[in-house]
C-alpha positions as a printed Julia matrix, in Angstrom:
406×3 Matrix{Float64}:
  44.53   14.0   88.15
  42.53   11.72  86.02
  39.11   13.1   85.74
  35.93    9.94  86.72
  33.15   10.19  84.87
  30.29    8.39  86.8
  26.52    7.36  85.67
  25.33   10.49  86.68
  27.09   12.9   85.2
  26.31   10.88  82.03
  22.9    11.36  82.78
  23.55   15.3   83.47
  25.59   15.01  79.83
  22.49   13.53  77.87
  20.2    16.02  79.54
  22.14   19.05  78.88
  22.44   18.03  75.06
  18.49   17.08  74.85
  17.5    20.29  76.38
  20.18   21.91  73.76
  18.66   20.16  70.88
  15.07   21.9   71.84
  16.12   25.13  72.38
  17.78   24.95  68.59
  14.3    23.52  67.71
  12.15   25.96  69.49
  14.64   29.0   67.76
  14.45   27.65  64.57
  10.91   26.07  64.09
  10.02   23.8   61.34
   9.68   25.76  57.81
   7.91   24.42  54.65
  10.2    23.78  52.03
   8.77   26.36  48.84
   7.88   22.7   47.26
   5.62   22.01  48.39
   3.47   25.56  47.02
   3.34   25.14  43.28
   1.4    26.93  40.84
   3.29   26.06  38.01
   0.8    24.87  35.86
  -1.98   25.34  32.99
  -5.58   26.98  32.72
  -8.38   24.62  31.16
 -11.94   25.32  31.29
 -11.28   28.67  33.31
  -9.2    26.2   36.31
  -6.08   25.64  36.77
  -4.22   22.73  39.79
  -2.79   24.39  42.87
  -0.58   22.63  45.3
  -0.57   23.66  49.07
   1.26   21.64  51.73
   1.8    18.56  48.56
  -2.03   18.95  48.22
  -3.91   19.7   45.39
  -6.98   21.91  44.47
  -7.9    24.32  41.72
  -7.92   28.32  41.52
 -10.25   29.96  38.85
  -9.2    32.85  37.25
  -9.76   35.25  39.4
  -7.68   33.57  42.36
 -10.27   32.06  44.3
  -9.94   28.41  45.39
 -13.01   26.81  43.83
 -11.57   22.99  44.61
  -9.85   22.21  48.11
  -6.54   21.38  48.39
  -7.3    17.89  49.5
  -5.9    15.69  46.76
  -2.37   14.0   46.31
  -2.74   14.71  42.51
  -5.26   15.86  39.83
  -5.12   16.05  36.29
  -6.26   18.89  34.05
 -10.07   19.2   33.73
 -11.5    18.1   30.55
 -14.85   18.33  29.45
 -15.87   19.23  32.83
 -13.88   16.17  34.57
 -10.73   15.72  36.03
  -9.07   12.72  37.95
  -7.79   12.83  41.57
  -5.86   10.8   43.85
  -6.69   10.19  47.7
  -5.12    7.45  50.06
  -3.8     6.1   46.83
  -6.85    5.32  45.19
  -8.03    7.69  41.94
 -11.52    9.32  41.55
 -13.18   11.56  39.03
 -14.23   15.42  40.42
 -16.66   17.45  38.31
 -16.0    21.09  37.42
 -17.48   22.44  40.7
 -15.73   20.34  42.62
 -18.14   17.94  43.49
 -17.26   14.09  43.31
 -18.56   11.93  40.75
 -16.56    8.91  41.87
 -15.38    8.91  45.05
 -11.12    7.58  45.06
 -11.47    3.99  45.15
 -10.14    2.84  42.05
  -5.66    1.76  40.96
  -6.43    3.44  37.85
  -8.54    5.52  35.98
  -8.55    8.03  32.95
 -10.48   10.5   31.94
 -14.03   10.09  30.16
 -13.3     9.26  26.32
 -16.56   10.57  24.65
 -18.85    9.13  27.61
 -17.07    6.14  29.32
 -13.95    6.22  31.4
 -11.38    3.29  31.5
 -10.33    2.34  35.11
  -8.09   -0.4   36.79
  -9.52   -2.57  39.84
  -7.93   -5.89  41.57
  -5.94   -5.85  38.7
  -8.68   -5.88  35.97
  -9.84   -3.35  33.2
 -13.49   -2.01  32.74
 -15.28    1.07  31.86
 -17.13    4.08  34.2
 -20.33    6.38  32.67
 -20.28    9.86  33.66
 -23.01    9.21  35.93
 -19.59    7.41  37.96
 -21.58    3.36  37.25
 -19.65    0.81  36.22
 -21.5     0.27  32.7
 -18.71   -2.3   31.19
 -17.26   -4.63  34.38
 -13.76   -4.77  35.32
 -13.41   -8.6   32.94
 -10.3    -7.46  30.88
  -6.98   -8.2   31.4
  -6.18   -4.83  29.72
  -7.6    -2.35  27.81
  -7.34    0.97  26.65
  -9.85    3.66  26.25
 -12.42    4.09  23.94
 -11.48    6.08  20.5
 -14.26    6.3   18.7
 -17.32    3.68  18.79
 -14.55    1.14  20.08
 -12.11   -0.07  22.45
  -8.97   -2.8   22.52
  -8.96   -5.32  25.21
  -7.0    -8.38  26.38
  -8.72  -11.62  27.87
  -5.99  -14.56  27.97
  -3.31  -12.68  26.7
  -4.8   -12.17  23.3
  -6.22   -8.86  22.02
  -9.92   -8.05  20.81
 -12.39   -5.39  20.58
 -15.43   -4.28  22.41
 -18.12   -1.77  21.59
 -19.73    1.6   24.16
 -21.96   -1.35  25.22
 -19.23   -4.12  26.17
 -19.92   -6.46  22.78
 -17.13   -8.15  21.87
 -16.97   -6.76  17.83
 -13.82   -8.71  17.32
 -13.06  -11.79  19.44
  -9.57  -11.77  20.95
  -7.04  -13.54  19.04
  -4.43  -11.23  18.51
  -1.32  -10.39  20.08
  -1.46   -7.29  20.41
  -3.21   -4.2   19.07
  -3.79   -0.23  18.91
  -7.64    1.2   19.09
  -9.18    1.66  15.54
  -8.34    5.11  13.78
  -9.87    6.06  10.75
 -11.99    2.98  10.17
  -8.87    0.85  10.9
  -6.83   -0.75  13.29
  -3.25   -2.28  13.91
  -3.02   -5.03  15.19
   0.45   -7.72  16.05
  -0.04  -11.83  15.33
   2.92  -14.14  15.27
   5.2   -11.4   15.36
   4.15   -9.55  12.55
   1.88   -6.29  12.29
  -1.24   -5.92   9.89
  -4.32   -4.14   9.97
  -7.87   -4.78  10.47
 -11.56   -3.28   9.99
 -14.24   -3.17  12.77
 -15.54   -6.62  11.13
 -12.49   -7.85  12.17
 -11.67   -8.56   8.62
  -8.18   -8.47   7.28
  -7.48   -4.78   5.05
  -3.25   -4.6    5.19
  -1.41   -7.84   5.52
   0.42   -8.99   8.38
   4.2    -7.79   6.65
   5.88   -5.37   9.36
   7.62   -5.43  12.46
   5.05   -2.68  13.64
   2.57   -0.32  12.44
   0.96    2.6   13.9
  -2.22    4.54  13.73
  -3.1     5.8   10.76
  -3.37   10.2   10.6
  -4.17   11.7    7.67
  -5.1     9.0    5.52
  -1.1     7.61   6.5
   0.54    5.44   8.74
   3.82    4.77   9.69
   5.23    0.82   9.41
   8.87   -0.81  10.38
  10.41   -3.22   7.82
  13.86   -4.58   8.36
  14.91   -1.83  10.81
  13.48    0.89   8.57
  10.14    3.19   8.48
   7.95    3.79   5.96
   4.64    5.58   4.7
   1.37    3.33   3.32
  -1.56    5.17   2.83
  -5.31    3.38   3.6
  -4.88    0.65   1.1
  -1.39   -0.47   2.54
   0.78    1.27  -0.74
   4.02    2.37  -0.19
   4.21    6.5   -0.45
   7.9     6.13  -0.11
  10.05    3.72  -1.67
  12.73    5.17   0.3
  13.36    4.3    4.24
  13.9     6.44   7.1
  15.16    5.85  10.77
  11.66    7.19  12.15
   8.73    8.95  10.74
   6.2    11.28  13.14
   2.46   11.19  13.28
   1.41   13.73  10.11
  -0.44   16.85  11.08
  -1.33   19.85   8.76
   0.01   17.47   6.14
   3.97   16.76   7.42
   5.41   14.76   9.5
   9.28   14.68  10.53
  11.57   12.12   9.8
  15.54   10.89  10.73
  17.56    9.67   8.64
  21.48    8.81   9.57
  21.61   11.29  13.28
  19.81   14.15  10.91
  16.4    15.31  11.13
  13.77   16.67   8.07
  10.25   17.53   7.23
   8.27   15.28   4.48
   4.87   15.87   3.06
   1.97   13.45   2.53
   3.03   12.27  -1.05
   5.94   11.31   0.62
   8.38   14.36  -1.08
  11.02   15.34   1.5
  10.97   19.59   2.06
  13.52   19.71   4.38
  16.75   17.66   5.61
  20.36   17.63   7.03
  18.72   19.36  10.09
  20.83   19.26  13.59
  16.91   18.52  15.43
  13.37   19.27  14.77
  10.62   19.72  16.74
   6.94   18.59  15.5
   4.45   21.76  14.86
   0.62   22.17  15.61
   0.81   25.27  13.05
   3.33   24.6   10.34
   5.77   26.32  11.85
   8.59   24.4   12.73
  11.56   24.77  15.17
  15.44   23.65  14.14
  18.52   24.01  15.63
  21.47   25.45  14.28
  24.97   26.26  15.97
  23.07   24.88  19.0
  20.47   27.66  19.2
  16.8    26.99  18.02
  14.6    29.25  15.29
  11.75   28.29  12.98
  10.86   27.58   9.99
   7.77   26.9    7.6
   7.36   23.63   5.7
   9.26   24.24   3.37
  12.28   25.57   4.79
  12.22   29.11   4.7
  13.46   30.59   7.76
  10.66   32.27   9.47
  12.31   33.3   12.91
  16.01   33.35  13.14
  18.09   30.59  15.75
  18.76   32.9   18.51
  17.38   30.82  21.25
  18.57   28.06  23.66
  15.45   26.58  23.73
  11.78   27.01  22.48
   8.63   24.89  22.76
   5.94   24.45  20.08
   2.89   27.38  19.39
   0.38   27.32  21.52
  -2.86   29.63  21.08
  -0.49   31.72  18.69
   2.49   31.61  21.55
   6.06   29.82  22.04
   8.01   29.79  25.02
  11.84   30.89  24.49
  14.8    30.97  26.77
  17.88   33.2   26.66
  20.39   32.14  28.94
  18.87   31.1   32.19
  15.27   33.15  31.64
  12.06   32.27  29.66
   9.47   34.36  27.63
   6.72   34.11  24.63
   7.12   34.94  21.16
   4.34   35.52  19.01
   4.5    33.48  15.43
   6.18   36.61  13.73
   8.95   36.3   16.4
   8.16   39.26  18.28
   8.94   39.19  21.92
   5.23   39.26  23.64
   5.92   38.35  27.11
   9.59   39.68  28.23
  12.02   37.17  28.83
  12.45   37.57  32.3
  10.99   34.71  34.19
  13.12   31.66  35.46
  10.32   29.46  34.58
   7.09   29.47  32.35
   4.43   26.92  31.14
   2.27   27.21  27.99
  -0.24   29.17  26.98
  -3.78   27.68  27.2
  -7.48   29.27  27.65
  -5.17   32.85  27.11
  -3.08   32.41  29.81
   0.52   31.55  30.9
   2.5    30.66  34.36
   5.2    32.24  34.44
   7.61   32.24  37.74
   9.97   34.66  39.52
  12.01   33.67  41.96
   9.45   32.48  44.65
   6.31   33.85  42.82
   4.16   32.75  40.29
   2.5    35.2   38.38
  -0.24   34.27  35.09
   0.22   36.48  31.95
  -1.91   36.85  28.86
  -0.34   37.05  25.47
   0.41   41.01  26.26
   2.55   40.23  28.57
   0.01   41.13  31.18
   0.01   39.78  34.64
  -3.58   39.15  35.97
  -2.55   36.96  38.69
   0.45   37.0   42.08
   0.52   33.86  44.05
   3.4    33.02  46.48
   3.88   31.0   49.77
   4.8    32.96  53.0
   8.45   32.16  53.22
   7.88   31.37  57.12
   4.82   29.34  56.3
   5.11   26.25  58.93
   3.14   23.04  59.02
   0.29   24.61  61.28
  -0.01   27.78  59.74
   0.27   28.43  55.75
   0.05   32.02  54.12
  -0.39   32.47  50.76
  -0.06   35.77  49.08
  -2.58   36.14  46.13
  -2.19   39.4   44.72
  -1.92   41.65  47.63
  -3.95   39.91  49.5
  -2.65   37.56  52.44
  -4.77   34.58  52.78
  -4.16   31.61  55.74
  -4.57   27.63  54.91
  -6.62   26.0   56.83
  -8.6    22.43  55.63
  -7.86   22.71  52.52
  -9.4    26.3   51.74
  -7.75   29.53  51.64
 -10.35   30.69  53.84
  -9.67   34.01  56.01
  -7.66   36.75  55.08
  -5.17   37.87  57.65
  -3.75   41.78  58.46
């Protein structure tokens, strides 16, 4: 017999499977996905960001939120500032949390000696730190200040303005980098020269680009090549290379033909016929060989033998490593100082490193030390957030990790 299926027992059907579909939800209520918790990230000035729920706040050393978690992002803090995002506008937040200037701009960095550079109806200007706008929001572009001045674009042509808005070099070029070292690059008619803070011609207009000087040298591009001048726009090397770094401590690296070296500031090549370099804040400088990565001083000389899959550059005496699938610290004799047990670490700064495992991230000094647990509750929901720090079991609520919980 052929079965009839009528209007109501569709109705009965849709019921049945709508009453179905909230008992599943009811039994298996909404979790937080662990991304949204995040602790991942690096001490400055005794804080460090914190995200709860996608929201971000900061934690001081001792675990205690000292900034709500009410921000979609936040930089580092930096001498006593950071930046923050809220309904898509960005804001500056002093070091206690307090706001300086409230989130109402499409851009803004943090202060550059004493003035800020922000982004408004599409157009540049410049903040004090007591949050006024000091320099108006007239420029096309700019970037911020470095030093006593600043590059700007009105028109499409680049100038330069002093901490007081003059105009110290009218716009006329086509483009341009902020001065260094009482110098600037700048781009006209498709070739790159340099300039002093009179505005006055120093290096002619010769290369296809030309960067900042560091050191007393820049780098400059000449028929597909790099090369180093020194202040008065000499040549240190005859001799051209693929790409040259920014020198610190006196070297810079350098490819030449897929292989990478080290070359000093009289332009004498130490080192080459590397697999990779990385640049070094201390002189100390890690290559790879067979695929694993080591280091090496200046001039060669194996310091710490290629054992590693991947290491990052010293910081505050520290590198991270990674064997296999786990991460660690060595110290700059090589020794192991945190154990290589974590499945993810950041660097070390204001003597201290995250460092994560599994679901919790833990900070450790350059002992090896932990000084700090946090995790999310792994049945955390929307309404109701726990977060473990150390042993402790604190709720979320507004932002604040406000009541502990038994």
């Amino acid at each position: 017999m052929k079965k009839i299926i009528t209007h109501q027992t569709k109705t009965l059907a849709t019921v049945f499977i709508l009453l179905s579909a909230m008992f599943v939800q009811a039994a298996n209520p909404t979790i937080l996905p662990l991304s949204t918790f995040n602790v991942g990230y690096s001490f400055n000035e005794g804080l460090v960001k914190i995200k709860i729920n996608s929201q971000y706040g900061f934690l001081n050393k001792e675990g205690l939120l000292v900034v709500a978690c009410k921000y979609q992002s936040a930089s580092d803090f930096k001498d006593g500032y950071a930046v923050v995002k809220a309904d898509n506008k960005f804001g500056i937040i002093k070091h206690n949390g307090n706001v300086l200037v409230r989130p109402q701009y499409d851009q803004i960095e943090n202060f550059q000696g004493d003035l800020a550079l922000f982004r408004k109806d599409n157009k540049f200007g410049y903040l004090n730190k007591e949050g006024k706008e000091v320099i108006g929001a007239n420029f096309d572009f700019a970037l911020g200040f470095e030093g006593d001045y600043a590059a700007i674009k009105k028109n499409n042509k680049t100038g330069y303005i002093d901490k007081s808005g003059n105009v110290v070099v009218e716009p006329k070029y086509d483009f341009g980098l902020n001065f260094t070292e009482g110098v600037a690059p700048v781009s006209l008619d498709g070739k790159w020269g340099y300039i002093n803070d009179k505005g006055e011609q120093v290096i002619d207009f010769q290369y296809d680009f030309a960067s900042n000087f560091s050191e007393g040298i820049a780098t400059v591009r000449s028929e597909g090549k790099a090369y180093m001048i020194d202040i008065e726009g000499q040549k240190i090397t005859k001799k051209g290379f693929d790409n040259i770094s920014e020198f610190k401590n006196g070297h810079a690296l350098f490819s030449l033909d897929g292989k990478f070296g080290i070359i000093n500031s009289k332009g004498r090549v130490k080192v080459e016929g590397f697999q990779r370099l990385m640049t070094s804040s201390n002189n100390l400088f890690a290559f790879q060989r067979n695929n694993l990565w080591g280091f090496m001083d200046e001039n060669g000389n194996e310091v710490i033998t290629p054992i590693y899959d991947h290491v990052g550059d010293f910081n505050e005496g520290m590198a991270l490593v990674k064997l296999g699938d786990k991460f660690g610290f060595i110290n700059e004799k090589g020794d192991v100082a945190v154990p290589i047990i974590y499945d993810s670490v950041d660097g070390f700064s204001d003597g201290l490193a995250a460092a994560k495992i599994n679901n919790v991230y833990y900070f450790v000094n350059a002992f090896g030390e932990e000084s700090l647990a946090l995790e999310m509750d792994v049945e955390s929901k929307p309404e109701r957030i726990i977060v473990h720090v150390n042993q402790n079991k604190m709720v979320f609520l507004n932002g604040h990790l406000t009541a502990s919980i038994r």
